[in-house]
Each structure stands twice: as C-alpha cells, then as structure tokens.
C-alpha positions as CSV (number, residue, x, y, z in Angstrom):
1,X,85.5,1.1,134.2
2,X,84.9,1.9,130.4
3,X,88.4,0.6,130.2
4,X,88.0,-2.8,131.5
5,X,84.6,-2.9,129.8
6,X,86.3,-2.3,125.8
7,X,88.4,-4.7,126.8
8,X,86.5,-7.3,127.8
9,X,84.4,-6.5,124.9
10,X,88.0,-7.1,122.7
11,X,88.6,-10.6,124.4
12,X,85.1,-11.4,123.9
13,X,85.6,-10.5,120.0
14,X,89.1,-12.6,120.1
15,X,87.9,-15.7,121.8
16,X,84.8,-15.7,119.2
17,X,87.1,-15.3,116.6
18,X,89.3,-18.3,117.8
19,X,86.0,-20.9,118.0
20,X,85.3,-19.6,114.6
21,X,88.9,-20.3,113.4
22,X,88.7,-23.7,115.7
23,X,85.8,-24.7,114.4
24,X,86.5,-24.1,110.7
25,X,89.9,-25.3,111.1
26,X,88.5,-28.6,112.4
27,X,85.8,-28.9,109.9
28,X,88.8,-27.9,107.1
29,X,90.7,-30.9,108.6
30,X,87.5,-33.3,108.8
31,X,86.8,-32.6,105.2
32,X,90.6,-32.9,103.6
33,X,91.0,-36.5,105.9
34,X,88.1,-37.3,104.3
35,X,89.2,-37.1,100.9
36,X,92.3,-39.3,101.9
37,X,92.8,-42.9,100.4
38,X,91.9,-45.3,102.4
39,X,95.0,-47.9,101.9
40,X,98.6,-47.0,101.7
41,X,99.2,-49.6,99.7
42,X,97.9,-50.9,95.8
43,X,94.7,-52.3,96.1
44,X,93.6,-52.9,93.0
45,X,89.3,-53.3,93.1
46,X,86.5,-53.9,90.4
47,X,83.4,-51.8,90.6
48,X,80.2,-51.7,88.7
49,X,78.0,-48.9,88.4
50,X,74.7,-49.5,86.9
51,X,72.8,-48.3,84.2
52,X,70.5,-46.1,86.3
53,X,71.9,-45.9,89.5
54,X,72.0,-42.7,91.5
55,X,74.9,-41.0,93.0
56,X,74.1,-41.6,96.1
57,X,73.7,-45.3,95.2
58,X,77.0,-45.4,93.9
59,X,78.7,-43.6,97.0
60,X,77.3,-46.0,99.4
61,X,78.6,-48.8,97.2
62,X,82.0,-46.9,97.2
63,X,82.3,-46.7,101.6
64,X,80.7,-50.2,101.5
65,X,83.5,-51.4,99.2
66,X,86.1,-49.4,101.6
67,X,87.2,-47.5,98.5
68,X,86.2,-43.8,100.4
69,X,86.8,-42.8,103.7
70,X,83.7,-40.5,104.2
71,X,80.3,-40.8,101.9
72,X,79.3,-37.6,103.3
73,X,82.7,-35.6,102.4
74,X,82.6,-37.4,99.0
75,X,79.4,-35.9,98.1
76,X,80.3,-32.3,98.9
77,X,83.3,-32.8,96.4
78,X,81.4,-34.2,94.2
79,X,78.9,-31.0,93.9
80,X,81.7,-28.4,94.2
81,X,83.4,-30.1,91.3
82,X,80.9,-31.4,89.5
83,X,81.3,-34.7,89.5
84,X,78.1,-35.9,89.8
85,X,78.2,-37.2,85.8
86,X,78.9,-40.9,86.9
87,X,79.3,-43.1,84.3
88,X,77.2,-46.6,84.2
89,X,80.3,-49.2,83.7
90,X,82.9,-51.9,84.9
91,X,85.9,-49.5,86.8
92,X,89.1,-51.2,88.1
93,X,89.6,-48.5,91.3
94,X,92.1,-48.6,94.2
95,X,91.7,-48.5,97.2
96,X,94.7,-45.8,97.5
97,X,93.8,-43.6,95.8
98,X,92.2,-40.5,97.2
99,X,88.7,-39.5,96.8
100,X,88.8,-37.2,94.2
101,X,90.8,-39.2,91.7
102,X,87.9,-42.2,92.2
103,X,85.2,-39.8,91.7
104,X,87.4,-38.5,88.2
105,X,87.3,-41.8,87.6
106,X,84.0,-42.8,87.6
107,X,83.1,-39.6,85.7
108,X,85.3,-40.3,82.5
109,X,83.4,-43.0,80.1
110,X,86.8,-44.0,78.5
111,X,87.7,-45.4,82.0
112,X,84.3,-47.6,82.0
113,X,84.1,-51.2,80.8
114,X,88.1,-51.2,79.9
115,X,87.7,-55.3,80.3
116,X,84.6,-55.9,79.6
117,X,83.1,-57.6,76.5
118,X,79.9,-56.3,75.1
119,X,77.1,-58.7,73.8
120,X,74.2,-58.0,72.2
121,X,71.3,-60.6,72.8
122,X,68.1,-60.5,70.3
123,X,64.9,-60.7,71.3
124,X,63.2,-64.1,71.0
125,X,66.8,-65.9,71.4
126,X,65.8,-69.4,73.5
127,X,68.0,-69.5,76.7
128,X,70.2,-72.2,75.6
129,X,71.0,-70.0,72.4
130,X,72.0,-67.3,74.7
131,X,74.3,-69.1,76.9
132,X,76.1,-70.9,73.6
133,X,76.7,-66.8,72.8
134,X,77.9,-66.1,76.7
135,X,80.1,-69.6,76.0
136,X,82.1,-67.9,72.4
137,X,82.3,-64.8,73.6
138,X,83.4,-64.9,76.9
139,X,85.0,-68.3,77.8
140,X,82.2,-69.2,80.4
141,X,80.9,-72.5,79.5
142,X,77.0,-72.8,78.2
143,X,76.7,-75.9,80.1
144,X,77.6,-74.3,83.4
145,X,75.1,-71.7,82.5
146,X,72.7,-73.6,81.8
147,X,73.3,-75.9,84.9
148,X,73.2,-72.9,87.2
149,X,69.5,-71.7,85.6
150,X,68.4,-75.2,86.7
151,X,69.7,-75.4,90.2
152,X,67.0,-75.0,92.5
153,X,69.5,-73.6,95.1
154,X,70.6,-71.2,93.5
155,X,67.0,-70.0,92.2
156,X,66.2,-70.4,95.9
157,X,69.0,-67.1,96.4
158,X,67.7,-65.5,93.7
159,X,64.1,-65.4,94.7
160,X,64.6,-63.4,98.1
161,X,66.7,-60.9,95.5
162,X,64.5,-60.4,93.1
163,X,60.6,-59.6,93.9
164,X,59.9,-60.2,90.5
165,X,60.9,-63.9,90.4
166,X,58.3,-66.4,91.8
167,X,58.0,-70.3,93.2
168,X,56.7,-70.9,89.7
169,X,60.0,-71.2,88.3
170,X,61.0,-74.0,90.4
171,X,59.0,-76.3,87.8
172,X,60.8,-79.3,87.2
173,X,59.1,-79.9,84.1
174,X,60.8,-76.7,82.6
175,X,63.1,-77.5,80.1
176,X,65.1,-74.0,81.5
177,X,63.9,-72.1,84.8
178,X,65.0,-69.0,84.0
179,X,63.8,-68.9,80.4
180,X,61.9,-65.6,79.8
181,X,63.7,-64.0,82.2
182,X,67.2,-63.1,80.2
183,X,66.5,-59.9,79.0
184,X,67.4,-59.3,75.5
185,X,69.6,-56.2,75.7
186,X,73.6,-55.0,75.0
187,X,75.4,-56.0,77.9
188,X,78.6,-55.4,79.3
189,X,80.3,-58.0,81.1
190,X,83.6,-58.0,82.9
191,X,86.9,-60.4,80.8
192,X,86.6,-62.3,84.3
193,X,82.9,-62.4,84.9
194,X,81.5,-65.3,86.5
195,X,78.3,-67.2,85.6
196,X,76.6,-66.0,88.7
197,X,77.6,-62.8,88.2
198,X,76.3,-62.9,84.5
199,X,72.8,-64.1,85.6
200,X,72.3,-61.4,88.2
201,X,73.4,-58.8,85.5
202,X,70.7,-60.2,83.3
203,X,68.4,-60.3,86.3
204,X,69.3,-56.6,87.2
205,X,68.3,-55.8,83.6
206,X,65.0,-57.5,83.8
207,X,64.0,-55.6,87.0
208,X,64.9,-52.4,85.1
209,X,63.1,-53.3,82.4
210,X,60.0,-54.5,84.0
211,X,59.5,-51.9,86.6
212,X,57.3,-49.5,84.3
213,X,54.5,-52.0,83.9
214,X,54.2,-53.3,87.4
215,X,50.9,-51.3,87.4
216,X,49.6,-52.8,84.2
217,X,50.6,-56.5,85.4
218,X,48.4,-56.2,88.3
219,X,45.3,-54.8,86.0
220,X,45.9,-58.0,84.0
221,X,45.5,-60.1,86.2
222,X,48.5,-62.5,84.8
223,X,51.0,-63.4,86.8
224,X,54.5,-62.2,86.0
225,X,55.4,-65.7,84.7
226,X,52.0,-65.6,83.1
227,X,52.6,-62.6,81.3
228,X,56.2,-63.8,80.5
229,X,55.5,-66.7,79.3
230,X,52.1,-65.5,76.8
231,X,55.0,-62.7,75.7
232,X,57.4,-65.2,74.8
233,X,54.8,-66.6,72.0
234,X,53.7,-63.5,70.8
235,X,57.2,-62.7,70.6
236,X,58.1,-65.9,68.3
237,X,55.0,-65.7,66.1
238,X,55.1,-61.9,65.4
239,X,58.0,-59.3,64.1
240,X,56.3,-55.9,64.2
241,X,54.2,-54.0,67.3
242,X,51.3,-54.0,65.1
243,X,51.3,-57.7,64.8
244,X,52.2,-58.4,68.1
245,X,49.1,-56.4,69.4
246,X,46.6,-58.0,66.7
247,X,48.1,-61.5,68.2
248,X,47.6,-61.1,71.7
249,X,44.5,-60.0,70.8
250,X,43.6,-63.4,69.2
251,X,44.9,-65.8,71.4
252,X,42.9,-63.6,73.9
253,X,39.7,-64.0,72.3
254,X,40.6,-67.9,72.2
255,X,41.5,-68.0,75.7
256,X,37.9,-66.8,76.4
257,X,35.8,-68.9,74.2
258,X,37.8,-72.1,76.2
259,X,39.7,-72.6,72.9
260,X,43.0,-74.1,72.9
261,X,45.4,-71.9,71.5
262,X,47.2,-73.9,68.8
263,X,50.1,-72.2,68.5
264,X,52.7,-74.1,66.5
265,X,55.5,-72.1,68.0
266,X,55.2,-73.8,71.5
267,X,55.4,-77.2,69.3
268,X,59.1,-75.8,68.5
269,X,59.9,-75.3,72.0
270,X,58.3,-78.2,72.9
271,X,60.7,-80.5,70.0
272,X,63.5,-78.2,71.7
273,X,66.4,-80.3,70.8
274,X,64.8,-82.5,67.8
275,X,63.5,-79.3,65.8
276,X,65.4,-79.4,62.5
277,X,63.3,-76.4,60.7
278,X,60.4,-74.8,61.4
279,X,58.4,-77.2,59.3
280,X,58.9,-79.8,62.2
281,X,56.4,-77.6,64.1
282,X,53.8,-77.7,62.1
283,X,53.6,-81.3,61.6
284,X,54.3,-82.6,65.2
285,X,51.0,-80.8,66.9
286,X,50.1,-84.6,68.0
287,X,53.8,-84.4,70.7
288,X,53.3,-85.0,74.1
289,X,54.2,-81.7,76.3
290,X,53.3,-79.6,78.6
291,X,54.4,-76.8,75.9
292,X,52.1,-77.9,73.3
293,X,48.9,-75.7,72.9
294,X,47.1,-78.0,71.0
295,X,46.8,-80.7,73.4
296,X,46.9,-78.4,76.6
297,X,44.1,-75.9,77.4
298,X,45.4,-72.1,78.5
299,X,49.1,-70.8,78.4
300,X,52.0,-73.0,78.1
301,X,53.9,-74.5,81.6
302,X,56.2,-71.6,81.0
303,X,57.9,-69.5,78.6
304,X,59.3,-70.5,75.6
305,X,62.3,-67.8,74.7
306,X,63.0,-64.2,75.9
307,X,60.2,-62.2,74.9
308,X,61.3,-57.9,74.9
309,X,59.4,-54.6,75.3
310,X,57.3,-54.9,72.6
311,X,55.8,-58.4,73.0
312,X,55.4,-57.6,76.7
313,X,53.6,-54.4,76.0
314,X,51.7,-56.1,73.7
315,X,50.2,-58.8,76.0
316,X,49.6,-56.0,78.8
317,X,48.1,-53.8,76.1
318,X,46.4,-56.4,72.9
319,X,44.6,-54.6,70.2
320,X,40.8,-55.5,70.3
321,X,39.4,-57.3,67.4
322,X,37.1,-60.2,67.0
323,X,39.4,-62.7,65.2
324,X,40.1,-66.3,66.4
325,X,42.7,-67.5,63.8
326,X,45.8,-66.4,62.0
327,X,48.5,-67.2,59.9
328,X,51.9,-66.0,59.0
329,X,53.2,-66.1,55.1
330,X,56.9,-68.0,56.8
331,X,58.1,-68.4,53.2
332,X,57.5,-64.8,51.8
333,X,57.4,-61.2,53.4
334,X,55.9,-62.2,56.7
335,X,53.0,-61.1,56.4
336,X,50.3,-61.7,58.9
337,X,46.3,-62.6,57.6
338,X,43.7,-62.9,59.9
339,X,40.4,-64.6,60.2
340,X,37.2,-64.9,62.4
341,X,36.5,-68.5,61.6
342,X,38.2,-71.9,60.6
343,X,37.0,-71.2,57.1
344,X,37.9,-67.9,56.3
345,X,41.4,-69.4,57.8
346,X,41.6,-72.3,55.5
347,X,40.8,-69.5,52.7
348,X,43.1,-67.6,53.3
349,X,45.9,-70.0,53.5
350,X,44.8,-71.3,49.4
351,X,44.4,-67.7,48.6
352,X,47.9,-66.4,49.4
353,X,49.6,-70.3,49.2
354,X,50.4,-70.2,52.5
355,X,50.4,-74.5,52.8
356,X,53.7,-76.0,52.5
C-alpha cells in the first residue's frame, strides 16, 4: 500500500512536471513566434516616431502598421534588452524583418531621418514666407501649400483632429487660415513628404507646444485664436521676453480703456503683398482692412504671422504697468520707450529721433 502510494505520489510529481514543461514550452513558443517577421517577403515601410511619444505609442503604431506580430511580446523584448531608448525620427522598416531587428532599429539615432530634410522656421515668419521655404527646400510647391491652408475641406478634417483648431479659422476674410498656427520650430520632414503630411507635422508640433498652457488660456479668457492672433503682434513688434511682456501689457491697458490698438504691424499684414519696407506701415494707417488696428476696435480678424513661446507666454502672462503708448527705435538698437500719454509719446519720439 505504501508502495502504490510513493508511486502515485512519483506520477503525481511527473505529470506536474510535464504541465510545467507544457506550459513553458508553449509560452517559449508563443513568445519566439512572436518575435517573427510578419512578411516573407521585402516590404519596404516608412514610419515616424514623434518627438515625445511613448513606447507604448510607438508599439501600437508598429502592430497597427503590421510591422510586429505581437505588441505584447514586443514589449517584453524590449525591457529584457533595453530597448526602450526609441528614437523620435523618419525610419524606413520592413515588414520582414523580425521584431528585434525593428526595435534595434528604432533605438539607433543614425537610422532616424536618413531621408528627411531638416528646416528650421523662425519665429514671426508670415505663412506664405514659410511655405516659399517648404517650396526650395523640399520640392513641394508654396502655392499648393498655401492652397491647401485655404481649403475649407480640408480645414473641415483637420478640425475633428485637432481640439485646438476652431470654426474661427474658416474666415473667408483671412488672407491664410492657418496663419498662427505653423509653429516655428526645426523640423524634419521626409525627401517624399507630402503637403498634407507637412501640415499635420506642423500641426502635431503646435499641439505639443501648446499643451502646457491650456490652463492659463482658459484663465484668460481669450480664445485660442484670440490668444494666437494678440501673440502674433507682440511677436512682430517685440524681440526680447522683456519687451514682449511690457507690450502685452500696453495693448492690454488699451484694450481696457476702449482704445484702439494702433498697431502699425497689423498695417503690414494688412498691405501683405504691396508692403515694400516697413516704412509702408507707418504711413498707410488710413487702409481699409479688417487687420488694421487703427480703424478697427479690439484684436485683429486673425493672426498676422507665427507667433512662438515667448510671445505666447507673454500674452498669457503681460507685465503690469500703466503705460498706453510705445515706440520701437526701427533704425537703431531696437530699443523699446514707453509712455503713459500721447505727449510723453510724441516726446520721446523727438528726444531719441525716432521720426523718419
């Protein structure tokens, strides 16, 4: 009886031993088909990753894409190799390859942006300026670009896409809809990139760069194209933070006494095509457009260039002072000299020469 009983107790032991072996032997095979290509044969495939995203962003992209068999197996490669170092970039991937020669791939920065061309876009550029740059340096033409920011279907696409973007750009007095919204940053785009595709990178760049003040834009009050389009002109009248702040402090204190704002840069935008120099600003406040702040009360119709982080900040955050006027020395150092009335304005322009 103690006989049978030890062995029983032995078979027990073996069978237990066999589902372990099973089991890991199936979970062995499960993880090694996993790591398998997914084509047999060259499938040649363009992938972005985005500045930002996370792993696990990118490994859904990569089983969306069909480039990875299993998302799950992927990621338990990724940590017992440490792969997790994913570059932000352009990739040409295959879809045979296996697993672990993608995920090498995505970790080695020589292998990112191979065919892409970088460009570097300045803050303050006006959008048509931007897409002549888009046109020399990468083939796509500015007219098709600038057609495309115009088509109201295609802004129609974008605004389920992007929370950000509102009806108000669908203004067909806007010389350029999505003016203010091509954020000034160095991009990377791909030797084939298409225009769409360029616009939804600048797009993708904007929501990046606007998500940190989403709670500051709703203490303001402003709309986003509100607060886009006041950026934009403290963007073209100042260079420096300090400036920027000590302007949007002004045209705040203006904007509260029911004073026009009488900015001559919006009388630029507004001249778009006729400006020759920024003279022809000054001396054409009388033009007919919505853009121009001395015949229209409150912001202009919309923004007038590409404002960046400092102009924005400085709208969301304006240093208080009790200033109405200012002017900028255009033909010397910059400098910027304030003033609380029209006076001390017109004093300061005699004092420092500042009257072409």
């Amino acid at each position: 009886m103690k006989k049978q009983l030890k062995n029983k107790k032995v078979l027990i032991a073996l069978v237990s031993v066999c589902i372990v072996l099973a089991a890991a032997l199936s979970v062995f095979i499960y993880y090694k088909t996993g790591l398998k290509a997914v084509a047999s044969r060259e499938t040649p495939t363009s992938f972005q990753v985005q500045p930002g995203e996370t792993s696990e962003v990118v490994l859904d992209k990569l089983q969306t894409q069909e480039l990875i068999r299993n998302k799950t197996v992927a990621k338990l490669y990724m940590k017992f190799h440490g792969l997790s170092d994913i570059k932000a970039g352009n990739f040409k991937l295959d879809a045979r390859w296996d697993t672990p020669k993608i995920l090498e791939t995505l970790n080695d920065s020589k292998q990112a942006n191979a065919d892409d061309i970088k460009i570097t876009f300045k803050e303050g550029m006006w959008a048509k300026d931007v897409a002549a740059l888009i046109e020399k340096q990468t083939g796509v033409k500015a007219k098709e670009l600038l057609t495309l920011w115009n088509d109201d279907a295609y802004l129609n696409t974008l605004l389920k896409k992007y929370s950000f973007l509102s009806k108000d750009i669908l203004n067909a007095q806007y010389k350029v809809k999505l003016e203010g919204y091509l954020y000034p940053e160095t991009y990377s785009f791909h030797k084939d990139a298409t225009a769409k595709q360029i616009t939804e990178t600048f797009l993708d760049q904007f929501q990046k760069a606007i998500a940190p003040y989403a709670a500051d834009i709703k203490k303001s009050g402003m709309s986003m194209q509100e607060v886009i389009t006041f950026a934009s002109i403290v963007q073209y009248e100042a260079s420096t933070k300090e400036d920027m702040e000590m302007i949007a402090g002004v045209f705040q204190n203006r904007l509260k006494q029911g004073m026009t704002l009488d900015s001559s840069v919006t009388v630029c935008y507004a001249l778009y095509d006729d400006m020759t120099s920024g003279e022809d600003c000054e001396v054409n406040t009388h033009i007919d457009s919505p853009y121009n702040t001395y015949k229209n009360a409150g912001l202009p119709i919309g923004p007038i260039l590409n404002p960046g982080a400092m102009a924005i900040q400085a709208v969301l955050h304006p240093k208080a002072n009790d200033y109405l006027y200012f002017v900028a020395d255009i033909y010397g150092d910059g400098k910027v000299y304030y003033a609380r009335t029209l006076d001390e304005q017109e004093a300061n322009i005699d004092k420092y020469n500042l009257r072409k």
